[in-house]
C-alpha positions as CSV (number, residue, x, y, z in Angstrom):
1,X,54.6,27.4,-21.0
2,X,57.7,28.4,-22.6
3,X,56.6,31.9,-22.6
4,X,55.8,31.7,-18.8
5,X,59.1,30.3,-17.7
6,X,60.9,33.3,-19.7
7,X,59.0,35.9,-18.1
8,X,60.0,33.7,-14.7
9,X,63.5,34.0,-15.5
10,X,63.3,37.4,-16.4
11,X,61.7,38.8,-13.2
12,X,63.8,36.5,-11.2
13,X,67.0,38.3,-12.8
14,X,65.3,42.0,-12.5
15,X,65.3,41.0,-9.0
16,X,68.7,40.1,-8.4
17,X,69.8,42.6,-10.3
18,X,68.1,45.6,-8.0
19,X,69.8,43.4,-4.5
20,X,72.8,43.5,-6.3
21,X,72.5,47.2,-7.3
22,X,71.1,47.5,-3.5
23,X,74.1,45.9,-1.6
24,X,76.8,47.6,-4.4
25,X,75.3,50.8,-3.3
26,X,75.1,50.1,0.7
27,X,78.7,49.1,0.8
28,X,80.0,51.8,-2.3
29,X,77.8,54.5,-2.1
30,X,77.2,55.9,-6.0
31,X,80.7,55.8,-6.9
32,X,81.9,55.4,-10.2
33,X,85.0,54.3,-8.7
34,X,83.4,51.0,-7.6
35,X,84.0,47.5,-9.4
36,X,80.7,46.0,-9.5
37,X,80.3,42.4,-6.8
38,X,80.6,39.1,-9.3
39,X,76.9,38.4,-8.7
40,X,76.1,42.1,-10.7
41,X,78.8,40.7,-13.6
42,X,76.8,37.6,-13.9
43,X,73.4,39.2,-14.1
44,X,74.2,41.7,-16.2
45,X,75.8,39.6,-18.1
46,X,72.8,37.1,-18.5
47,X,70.4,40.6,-18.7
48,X,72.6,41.1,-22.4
49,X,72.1,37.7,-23.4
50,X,68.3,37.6,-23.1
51,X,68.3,41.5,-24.5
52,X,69.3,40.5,-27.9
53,X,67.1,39.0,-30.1
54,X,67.9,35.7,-31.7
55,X,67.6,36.0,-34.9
56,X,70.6,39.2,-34.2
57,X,72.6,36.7,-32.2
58,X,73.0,34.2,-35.4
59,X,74.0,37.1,-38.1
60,X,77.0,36.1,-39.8
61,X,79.3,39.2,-40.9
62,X,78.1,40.0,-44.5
63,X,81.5,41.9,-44.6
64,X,84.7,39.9,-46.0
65,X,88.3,40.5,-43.9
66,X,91.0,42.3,-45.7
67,X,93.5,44.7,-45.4
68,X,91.9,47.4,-46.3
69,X,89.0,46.7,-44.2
70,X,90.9,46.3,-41.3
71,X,92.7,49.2,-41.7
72,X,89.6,51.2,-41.9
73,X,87.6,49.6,-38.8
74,X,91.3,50.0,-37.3
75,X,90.9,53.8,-37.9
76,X,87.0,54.5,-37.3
77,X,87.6,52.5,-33.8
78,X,90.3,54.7,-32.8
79,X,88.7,57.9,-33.9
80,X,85.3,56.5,-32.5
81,X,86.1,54.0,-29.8
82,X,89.3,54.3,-27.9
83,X,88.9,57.1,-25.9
84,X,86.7,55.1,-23.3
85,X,88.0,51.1,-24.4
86,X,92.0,52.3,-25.3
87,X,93.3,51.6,-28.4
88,X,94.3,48.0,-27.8
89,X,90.7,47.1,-26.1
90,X,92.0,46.9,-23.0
91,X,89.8,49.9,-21.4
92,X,92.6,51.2,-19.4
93,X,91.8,55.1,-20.2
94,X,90.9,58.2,-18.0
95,X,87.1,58.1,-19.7
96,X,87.4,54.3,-19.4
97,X,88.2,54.2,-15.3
98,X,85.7,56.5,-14.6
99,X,82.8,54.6,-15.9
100,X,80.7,52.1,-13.7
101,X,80.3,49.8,-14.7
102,X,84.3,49.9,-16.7
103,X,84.6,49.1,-20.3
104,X,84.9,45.3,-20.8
105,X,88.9,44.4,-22.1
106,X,87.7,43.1,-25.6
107,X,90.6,40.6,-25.8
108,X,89.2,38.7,-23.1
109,X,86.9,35.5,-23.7
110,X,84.2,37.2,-22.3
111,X,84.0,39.4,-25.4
112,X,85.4,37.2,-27.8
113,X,83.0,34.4,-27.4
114,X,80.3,36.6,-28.4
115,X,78.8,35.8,-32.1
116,X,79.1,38.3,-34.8
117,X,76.2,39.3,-34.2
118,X,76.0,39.9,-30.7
119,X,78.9,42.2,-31.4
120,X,76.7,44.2,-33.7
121,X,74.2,44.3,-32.0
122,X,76.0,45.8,-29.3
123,X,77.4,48.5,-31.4
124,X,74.5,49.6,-33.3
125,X,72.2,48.9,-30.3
126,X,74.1,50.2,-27.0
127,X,74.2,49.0,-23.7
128,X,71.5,50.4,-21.0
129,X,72.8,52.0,-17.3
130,X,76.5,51.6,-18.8
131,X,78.7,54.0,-20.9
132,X,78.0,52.4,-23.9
133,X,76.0,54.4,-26.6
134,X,74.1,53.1,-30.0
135,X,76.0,54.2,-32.9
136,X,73.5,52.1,-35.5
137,X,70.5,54.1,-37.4
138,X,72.0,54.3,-40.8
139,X,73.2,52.2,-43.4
140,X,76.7,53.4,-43.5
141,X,76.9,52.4,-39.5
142,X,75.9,49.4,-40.1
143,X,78.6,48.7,-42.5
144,X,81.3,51.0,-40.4
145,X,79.5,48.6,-36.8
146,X,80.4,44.9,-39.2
147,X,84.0,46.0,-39.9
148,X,84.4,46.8,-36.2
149,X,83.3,43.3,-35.2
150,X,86.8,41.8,-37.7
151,X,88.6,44.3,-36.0
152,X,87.4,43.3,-32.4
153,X,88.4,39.6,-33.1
154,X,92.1,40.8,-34.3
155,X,92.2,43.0,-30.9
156,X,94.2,40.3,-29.3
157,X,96.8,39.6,-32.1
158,X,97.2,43.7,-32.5
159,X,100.5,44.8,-33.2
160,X,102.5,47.4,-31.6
161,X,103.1,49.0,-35.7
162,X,99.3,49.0,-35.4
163,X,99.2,50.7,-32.3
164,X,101.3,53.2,-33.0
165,X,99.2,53.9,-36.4
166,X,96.0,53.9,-34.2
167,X,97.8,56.9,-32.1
168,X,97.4,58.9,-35.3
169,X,93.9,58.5,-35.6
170,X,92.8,59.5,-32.3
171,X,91.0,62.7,-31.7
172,X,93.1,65.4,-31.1
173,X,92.8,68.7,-28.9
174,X,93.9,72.0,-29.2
175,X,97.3,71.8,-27.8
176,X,98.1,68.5,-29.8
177,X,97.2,69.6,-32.7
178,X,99.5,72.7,-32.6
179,X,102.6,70.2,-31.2
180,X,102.0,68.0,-34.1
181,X,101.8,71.5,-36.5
182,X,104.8,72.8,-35.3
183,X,107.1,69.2,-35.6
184,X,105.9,69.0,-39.5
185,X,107.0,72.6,-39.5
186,X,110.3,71.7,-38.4
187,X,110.3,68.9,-40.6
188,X,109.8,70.8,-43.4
189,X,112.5,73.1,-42.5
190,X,110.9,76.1,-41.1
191,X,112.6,77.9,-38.0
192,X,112.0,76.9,-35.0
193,X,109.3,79.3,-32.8
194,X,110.2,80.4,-29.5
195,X,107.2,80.2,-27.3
196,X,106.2,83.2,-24.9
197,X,107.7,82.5,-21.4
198,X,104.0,82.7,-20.1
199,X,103.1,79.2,-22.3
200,X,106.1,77.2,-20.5
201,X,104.0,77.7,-17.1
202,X,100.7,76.3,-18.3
C-alpha cells in the first residue's frame, strides 16, 4: 500500500509539474529570462526531495571543519562554482541570470535546511532540466563535494576578506590574465609597457 500511494504521489506531481511547465510556457514563451510561477518552485522542489534516496539524505559529513578545509572548499567552489552561483552564493552572475530555472541563493533557508547529505547528493548527483551538473564519479569528488557542503553552511557568515580571496581563485581569461601579468611586472619593478593605440579601442 505504501508503495502504491508513492507512485500516486509521484504521478500526481509529474502532472502538475507538465501544467506548470504548460502555463509557464503559454504566458513566457521558452525564455530563459522567465522566473518560474510558485506552483513550479513548489513541485520541483518536492520532485528533489522524493529524487534522493534516503539513506543519501541521512549521511552525516565524514569530513571534520577546519581552517584548512575551508580554505580549500573556499577555493575549489570558486574555481568550480561561482561562475553560475557568484562567489558569495547569491547567484547573481551573467551565467547565473541566464539560466531557467536561476541558481538557488545558497544562504537562504531553502538551501540551508537541506541535510548534509542532500547537499552531496546534489553536487555529486546534479539536478535534471536545470543548469546544475554532476561533478561526483570519483573518490577525490567525493571528498572535494563533503568540503563544499562546510563551505555552503559558512556561505552566510562569509566575509568580505574571504571574498576578496575568492576573486583570486576564479577562472581567469585571456585579457585578465595579462592585466594581472603586467601589475606584478610593475610590482616587481619592470617598466611600464605602452600599449599599441589599436588595444585602447577594443
Amino acid at each position: 500500500m505504501k508503495r502504491w500511494n508513492l507512485i500516486l504521489i509521484l504521478i500526481v506531481l509529474a502532472v502538475g509539474l507538465a501544467i506548470g511547465a504548460g502555463f509557464s510556457m503559454l504566458h513566457n514563451g521558452l525564455s530563459a529570462h522567465a522566473t518560474p510561477t510558485a506552483m513550479e518552485a513548489m513541485l520541483a522542489r518536492n520532485a528533489r526531495k522524493l529524487a534522493i534516496p534516503a539513506t543519501a539524505r541521512n549521511q552525516h559529513n565524514p569530513i571534520a571543519s577546519s581552517d584548512k578545509t575551508l580554505q580549500d572548499a573556499r577555493a575549489h567552489f570558486a574555481d568550480h562554482c561561482a561562475a553560475c552561483h557568484g562567489n558569495d552564493g547569491g547567484g547573481d552572475t551573467m551565467y547565473g541570470k541566464g539560466l531557467y530555472p536561476k541558481p538557488p541563493d545558497l544562504r537562504l533557508p531553502e538551501t540551508q535546511k537541506l541535510s548534509d547529505g542532500e547537499l552531496f547528493w546534489i553536487i555529486e548527483n546534479g539536478v535534471r532540466f536545470t543548469g546544475m551538473p554532476a561533478f561526483g564519479g570519483t573518490h577525490d569528488s567525493q571528498n572535494d563535494s563533503w568540503k563544499l557542503v562546510l563551505f555552503i553552511r559558512q556561505l552566510p557568515q562569509l566575509t568580505m576578506e574571504e571574498r576578496v580571496q575568492m576573486e583570486r581563485d576564479n577562472p581567469k581569461g585571456p585579457h585578465e590574465r595579462e592585466e594581472d601579468q603586467e601589475e606584478q611586472d610593475f610590482l616587481g619593478g619592470a617598466p611600464v609597457q605602452q600599449k599599441p593605440e589599436s588595444a585602447h579601442h577594443h
